[in-house]
C-alpha positions in Angstrom: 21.8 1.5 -0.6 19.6 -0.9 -2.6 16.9 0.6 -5.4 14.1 -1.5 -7.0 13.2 -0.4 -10.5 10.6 -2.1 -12.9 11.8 0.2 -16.2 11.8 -3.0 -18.3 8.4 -2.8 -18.3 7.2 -0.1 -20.7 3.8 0.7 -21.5 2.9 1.0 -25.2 2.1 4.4 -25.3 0.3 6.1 -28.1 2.6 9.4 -30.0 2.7 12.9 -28.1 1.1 10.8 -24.6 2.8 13.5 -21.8 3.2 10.8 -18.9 7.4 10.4 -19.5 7.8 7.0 -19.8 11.3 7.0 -20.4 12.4 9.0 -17.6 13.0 6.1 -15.4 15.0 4.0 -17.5 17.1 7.3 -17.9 17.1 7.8 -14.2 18.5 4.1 -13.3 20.9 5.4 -15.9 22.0 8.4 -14.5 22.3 6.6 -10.7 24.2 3.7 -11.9 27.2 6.5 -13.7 27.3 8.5 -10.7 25.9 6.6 -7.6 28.7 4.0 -7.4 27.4 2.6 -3.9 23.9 2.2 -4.8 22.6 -1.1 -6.2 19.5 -2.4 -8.6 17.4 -4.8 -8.1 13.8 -5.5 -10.5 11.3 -5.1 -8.7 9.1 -8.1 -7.6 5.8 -9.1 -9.0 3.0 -8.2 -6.7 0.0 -10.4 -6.2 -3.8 -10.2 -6.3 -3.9 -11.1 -2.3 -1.2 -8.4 -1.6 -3.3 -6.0 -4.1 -6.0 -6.9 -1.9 -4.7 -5.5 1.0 -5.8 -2.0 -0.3 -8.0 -2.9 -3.3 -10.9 -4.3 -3.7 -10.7 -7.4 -5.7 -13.3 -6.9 -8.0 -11.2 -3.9 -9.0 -7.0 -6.0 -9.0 -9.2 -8.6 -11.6 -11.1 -5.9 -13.8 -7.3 -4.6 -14.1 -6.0 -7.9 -14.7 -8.2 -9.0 -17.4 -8.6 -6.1 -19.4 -12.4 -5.9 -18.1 -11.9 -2.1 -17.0 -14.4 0.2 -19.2 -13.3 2.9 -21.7 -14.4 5.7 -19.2 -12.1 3.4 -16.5 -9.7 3.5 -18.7 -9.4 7.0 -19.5 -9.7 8.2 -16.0 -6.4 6.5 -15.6 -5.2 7.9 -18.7 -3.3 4.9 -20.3 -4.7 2.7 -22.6 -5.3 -1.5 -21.0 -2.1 -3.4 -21.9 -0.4 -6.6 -20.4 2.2 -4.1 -20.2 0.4 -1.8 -17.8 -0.9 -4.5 -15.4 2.6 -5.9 -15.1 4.2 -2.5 -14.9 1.6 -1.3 -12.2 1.9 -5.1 -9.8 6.0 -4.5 -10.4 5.9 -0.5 -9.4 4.0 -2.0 -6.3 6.5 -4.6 -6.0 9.2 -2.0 -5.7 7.9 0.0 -2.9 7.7 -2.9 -1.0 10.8 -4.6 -1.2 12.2 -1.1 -0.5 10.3 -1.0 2.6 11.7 -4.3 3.9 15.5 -3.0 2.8 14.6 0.1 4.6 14.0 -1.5 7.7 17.1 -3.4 7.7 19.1 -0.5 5.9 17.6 2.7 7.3 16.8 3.9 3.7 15.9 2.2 0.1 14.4 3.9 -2.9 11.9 2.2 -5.4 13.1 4.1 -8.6 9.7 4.6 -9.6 5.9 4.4 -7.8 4.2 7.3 -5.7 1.3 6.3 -7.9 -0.8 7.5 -4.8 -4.5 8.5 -7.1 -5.3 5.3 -6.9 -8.2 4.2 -4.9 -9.4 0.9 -3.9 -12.2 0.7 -6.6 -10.4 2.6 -9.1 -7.2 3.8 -10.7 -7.0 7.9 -11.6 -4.1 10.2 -13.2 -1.7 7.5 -14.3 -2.2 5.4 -11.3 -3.6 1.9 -11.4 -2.6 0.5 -8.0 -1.9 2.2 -4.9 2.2 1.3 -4.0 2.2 3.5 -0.7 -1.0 2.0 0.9 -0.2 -1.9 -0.3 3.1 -1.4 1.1 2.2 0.1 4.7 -0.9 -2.5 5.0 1.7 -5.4 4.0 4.4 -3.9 6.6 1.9 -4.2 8.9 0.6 -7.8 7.9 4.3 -9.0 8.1 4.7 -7.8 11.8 7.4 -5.3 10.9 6.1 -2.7 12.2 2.8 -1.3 13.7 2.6 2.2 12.6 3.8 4.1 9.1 3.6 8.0 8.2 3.4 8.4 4.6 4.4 11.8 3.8 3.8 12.9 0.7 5.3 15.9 -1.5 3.9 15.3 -5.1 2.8 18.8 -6.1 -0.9 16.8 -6.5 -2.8 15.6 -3.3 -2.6 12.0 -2.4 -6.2 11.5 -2.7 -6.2 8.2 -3.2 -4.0 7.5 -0.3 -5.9 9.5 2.3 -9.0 7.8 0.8 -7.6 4.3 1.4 -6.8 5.0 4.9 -9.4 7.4 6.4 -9.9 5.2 9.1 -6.8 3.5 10.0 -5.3 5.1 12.9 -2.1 2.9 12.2 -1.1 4.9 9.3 -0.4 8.5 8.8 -1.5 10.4 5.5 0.2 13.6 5.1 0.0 15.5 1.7 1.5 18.9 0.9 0.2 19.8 -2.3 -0.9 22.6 -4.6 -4.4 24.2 -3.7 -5.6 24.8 -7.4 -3.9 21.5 -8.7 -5.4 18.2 -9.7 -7.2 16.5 -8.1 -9.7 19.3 -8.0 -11.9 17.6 -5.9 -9.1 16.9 -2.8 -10.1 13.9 -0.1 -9.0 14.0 3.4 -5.5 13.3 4.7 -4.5 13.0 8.5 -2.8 16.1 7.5 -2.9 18.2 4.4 -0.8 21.1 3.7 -2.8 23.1 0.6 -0.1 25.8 -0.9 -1.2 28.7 -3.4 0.4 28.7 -6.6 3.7 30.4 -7.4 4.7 29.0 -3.7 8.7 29.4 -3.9 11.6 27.7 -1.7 11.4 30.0 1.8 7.6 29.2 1.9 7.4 25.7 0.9 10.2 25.1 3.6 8.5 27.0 6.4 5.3 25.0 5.8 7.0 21.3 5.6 8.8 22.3 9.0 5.6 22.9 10.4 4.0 19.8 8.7 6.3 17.5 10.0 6.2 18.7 13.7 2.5 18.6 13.6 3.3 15.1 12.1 5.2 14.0 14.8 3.4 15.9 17.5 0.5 13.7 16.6 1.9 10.4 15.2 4.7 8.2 16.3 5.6 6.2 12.9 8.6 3.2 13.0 8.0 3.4 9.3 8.4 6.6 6.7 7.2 6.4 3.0 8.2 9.4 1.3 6.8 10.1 -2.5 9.3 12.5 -3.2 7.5 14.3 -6.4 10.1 16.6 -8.7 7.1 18.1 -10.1 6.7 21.4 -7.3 10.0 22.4 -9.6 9.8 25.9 -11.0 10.4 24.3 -14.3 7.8 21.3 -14.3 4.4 21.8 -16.5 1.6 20.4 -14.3 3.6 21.5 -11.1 2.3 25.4 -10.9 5.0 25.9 -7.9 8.0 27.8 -7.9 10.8 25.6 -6.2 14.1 25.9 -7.1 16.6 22.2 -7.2 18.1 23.9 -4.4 14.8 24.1 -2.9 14.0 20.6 -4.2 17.6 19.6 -2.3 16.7 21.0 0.8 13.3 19.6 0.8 14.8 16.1 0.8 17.2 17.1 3.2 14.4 18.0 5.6 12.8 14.8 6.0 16.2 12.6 5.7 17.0 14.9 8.6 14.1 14.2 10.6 14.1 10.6 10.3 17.6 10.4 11.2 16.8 12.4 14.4 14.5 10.0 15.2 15.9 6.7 14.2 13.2 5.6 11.7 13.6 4.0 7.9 12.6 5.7 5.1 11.3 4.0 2.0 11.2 6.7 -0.8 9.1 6.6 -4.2 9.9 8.9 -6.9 6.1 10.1 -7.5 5.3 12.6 -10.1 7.7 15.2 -12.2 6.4 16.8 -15.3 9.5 19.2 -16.3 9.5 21.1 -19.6 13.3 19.3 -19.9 12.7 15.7 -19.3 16.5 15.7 -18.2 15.7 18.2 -15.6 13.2 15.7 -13.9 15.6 12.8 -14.1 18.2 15.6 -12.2 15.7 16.3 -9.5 15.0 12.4 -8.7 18.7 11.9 -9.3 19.3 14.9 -6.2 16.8 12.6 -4.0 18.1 9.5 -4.5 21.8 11.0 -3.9 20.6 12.4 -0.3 19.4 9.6 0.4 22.5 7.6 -0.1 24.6 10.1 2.0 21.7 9.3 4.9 21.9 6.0 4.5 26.0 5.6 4.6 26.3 8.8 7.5 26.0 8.1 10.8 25.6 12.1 11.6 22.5 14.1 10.8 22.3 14.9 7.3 
């Protein structure tokens, strides 16, 4: 199974900052001791006409040139660095090239991405450029495929996403989120799936069962992108759900499951994950990305 990660490029972050930077250097870490049949691959450099597929290119050159305002800035919450344009076109870059793997491998993981606030005319909560929504447009542009479901299960709505793609009937948004989490002012997915705080493993299961038939009832994708979030973990600080890993493992399970049912690719982006432990984050992408590899090397269900 072939992952994409863009770790190398770190932004400079000032003291006590709470995104974890370093969790996904630890992550490609933790895969490479204990994943022996996965490989790495740095993610590619994504351009301005690609970006453009989903942004609006005022926006991809503000970004570029360090034009973005202070207000701009802060809304995303990192401070304008070479670093963090790279970073950001690279992150992109991943979830792309694991969508073409995926569609020749069944299943390929960018190690990274899900940065799914981002709008076309603007970046929000540590995301500058919208990987999910450049990657389905570009899928699309390439002639590999005609329709994509993103389904997305950060513990915070995909706003950005939905916002993107509110009227493209050739992609399907669907978010399952916390009600009461950020952002507070939610847009409108193809399907969103609001749970109440405290929501634990037998709850969160019954309502992604039901998601994804409704998803499928309605939609017939040839293309998955999955933001697999670790932050609706009991243990995460912005996360405000109570999931267990087992619940985070059976979560996974659930979609690989599906999309094996049905034949389709997955390409899967580690989105958010906040934990208390940092370790206990990298454990929770570490579960997703091993799931994924049994999918991709079984040729049962899951």
């Amino acid at each position: 199974m072939k992952t994409f990660y863009s770790d190398r490029f770190v932004l400079p972050l000032p003291a006590g900052h709470r995104f974890p930077m370093q969790k996904y250097s630890m992550l490609r870490a933790s895969v490479a001791a204990t994943l022996p049949h996965v490989s790495f691959e740095e993610a590619p450099h994504t351009s301005d006409g690609v970006l453009a597929l989903a942004h609006h290119p005022n926006y991809i050159h503000r970004v570029s040139s360090g034009a973005l305002t202070e207000s701009e800035q802060k809304q995303i919450g990192f401070p304008w660095s070479l670093d963090m344009v790279e970073r950001s076109r690279r992150s992109t870059g991943a979830t792309i090239a694991a969508c073409r793997a995926a569609l020749e491998d069944k299943v390929a993981v960018n190690l990274a991405g899900g940065t799914h606030h981002a709008h076309a005319d603007r970046g929000q909560g540590f995301c500058v450029f919208n990987d999910a929504a450049v990657a389905a447009r570009l899928m699309q542009a390439e002639r590999r495929v005609s329709r994509v479901a993103i389904i997305d299960l950060d513990v915070h709505q995909g706003d950005g996403t939905a916002s993107i793609l509110a009227q493209d009937d050739s992609v399907f948004t669907l978010s399952m989120h916390g009600e009461h989490n950020y952002p507070f002012t939610k847009a409108v997915s193809d399907l969103d799936v609001a749970l109440p705080d405290g929501t634990g493993d037998q709850e969160y299961l019954k309502q992604l069962d039901y998601a994804l038939e409704q998803m499928f009832n309605r939609f017939n994708p040839q293309l998955l992108i999955f933001l697999a979030g670790a932050d609706p973990y009991e243990g995460d600080r912005l996360g405000r759900l109570n999931l267990t890993i087992e619940g985070m493992a059976a979560r996974d399970t659930r979609v690989m499951q599906v999309a094996k049912e049905r034949g389709l690719a997955v390409a899967i982006a580690m989105a958010g994950g906040y934990g208390r432990s940092i370790e206990d984050t990298v454990a929770i992408h570490q579960q997703t990305i091993s799931i994924a590899a049994k999918y991709c090397q079984s040729k049962e269900p899951v």
